[in-house]
PLY file of the C-alpha trace (Angstrom):
ply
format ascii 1.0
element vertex 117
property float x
property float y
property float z
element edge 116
property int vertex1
property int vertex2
end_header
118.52 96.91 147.18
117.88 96.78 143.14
120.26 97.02 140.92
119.61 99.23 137.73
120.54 97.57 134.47
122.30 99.71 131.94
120.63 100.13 128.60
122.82 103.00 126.61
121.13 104.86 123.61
123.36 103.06 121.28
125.49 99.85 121.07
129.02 100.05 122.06
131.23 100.66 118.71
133.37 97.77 117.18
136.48 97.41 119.47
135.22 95.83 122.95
138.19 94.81 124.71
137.66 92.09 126.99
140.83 91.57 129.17
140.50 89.25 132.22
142.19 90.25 135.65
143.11 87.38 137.24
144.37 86.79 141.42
146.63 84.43 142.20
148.55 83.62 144.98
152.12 82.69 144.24
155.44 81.35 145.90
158.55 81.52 144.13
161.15 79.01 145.27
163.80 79.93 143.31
165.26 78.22 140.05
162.48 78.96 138.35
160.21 77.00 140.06
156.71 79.04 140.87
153.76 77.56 142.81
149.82 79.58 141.92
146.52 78.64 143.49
143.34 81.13 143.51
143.36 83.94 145.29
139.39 83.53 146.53
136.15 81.58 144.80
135.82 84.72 142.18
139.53 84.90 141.38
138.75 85.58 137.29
137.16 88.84 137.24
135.87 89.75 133.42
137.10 93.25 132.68
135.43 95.08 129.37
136.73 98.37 127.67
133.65 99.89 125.95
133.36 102.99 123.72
130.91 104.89 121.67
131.76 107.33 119.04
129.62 109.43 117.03
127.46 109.96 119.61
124.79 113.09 119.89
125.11 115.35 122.57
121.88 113.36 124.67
123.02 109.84 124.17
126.80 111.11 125.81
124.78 112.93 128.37
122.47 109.67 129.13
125.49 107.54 128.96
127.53 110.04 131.48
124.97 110.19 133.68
124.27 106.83 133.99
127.53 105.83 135.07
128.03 109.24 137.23
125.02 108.13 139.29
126.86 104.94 140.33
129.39 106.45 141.84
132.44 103.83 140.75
130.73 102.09 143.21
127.07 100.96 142.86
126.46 98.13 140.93
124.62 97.38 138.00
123.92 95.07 135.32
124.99 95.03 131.50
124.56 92.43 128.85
127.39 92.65 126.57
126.90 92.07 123.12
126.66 88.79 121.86
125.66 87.48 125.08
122.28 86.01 126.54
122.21 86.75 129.90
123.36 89.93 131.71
126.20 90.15 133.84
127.04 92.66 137.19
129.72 95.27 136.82
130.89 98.56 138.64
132.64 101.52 136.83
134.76 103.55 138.00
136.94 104.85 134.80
135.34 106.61 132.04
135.60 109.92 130.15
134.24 111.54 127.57
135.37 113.58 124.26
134.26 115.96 121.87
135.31 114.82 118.31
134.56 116.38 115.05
132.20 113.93 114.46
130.17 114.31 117.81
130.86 112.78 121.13
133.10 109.92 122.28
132.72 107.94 125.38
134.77 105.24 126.88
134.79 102.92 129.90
135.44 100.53 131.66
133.30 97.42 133.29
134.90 95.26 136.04
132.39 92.31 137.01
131.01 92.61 140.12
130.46 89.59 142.83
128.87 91.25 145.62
125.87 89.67 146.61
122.58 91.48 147.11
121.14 91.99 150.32
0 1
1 2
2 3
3 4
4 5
5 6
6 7
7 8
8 9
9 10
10 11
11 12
12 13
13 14
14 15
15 16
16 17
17 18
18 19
19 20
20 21
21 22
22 23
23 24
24 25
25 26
26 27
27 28
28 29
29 30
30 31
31 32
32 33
33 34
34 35
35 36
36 37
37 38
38 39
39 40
40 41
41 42
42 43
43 44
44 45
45 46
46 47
47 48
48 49
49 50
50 51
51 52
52 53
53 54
54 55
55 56
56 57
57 58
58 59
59 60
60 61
61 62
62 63
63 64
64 65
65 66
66 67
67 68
68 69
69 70
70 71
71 72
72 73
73 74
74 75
75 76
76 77
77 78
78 79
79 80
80 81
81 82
82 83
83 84
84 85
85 86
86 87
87 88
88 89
89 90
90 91
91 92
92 93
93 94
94 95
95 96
96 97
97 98
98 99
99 100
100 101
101 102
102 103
103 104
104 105
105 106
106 107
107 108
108 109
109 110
110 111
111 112
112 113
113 114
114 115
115 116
């Protein structure tokens, strides 16, 4: 299976939050003391909080559908700005809003380590 790469009809606005989720395993042994190791190989998983405002009612719609096809699911693969190489995300959380000014859309990426097969 190929993954489709996401290529919305504008850039993200200014704002991308980029807020790590990271597993750990942890003991607490009372006073205080705490032991962490990884929970797993992939245990920082990048976690992005996107939105577009101002949009027209086909770039929402392309953007919407888009991430409706996936499912919260599928994978796919996104190069966020600033970057050189894409990376693989799901989606599972976004929404969109009509604003005076047009369209809003927000969402969010979670990386995505599933291998292809």
């Amino acid at each position: 299976m190929s993954w489709e790469t996401f290529n919305p009809p504008v850039a993200p606005s200014s704002g991308t939050r980029n807020k790590p989720e990271i597993k750990l395993l942890k003991a607490d042994f009372g006073d205080g003391y705490t032991q962490s190791s990884p929970d797993a190989l992939n245990h920082v998983r990048r976690v992005l909080t996107l939105g577009w405002d101002c949009l027209l009612p086909w770039q929402k719609d392309e953007i919407v559908e888009f991430l409706e096809k996936r499912g919260g699911y599928e994978p796919f693969y996104y190069t966020p700005s600033n970057e050189d190489l894409p990376v693989k995300w799901t989606c599972e959380d976004w929404d969109d809003t009509r604003a005076n000014d047009g369209f809003k859309v927000s969402a969010v990426f979670r990386q995505d380590f599933t291998i292809q097969m």
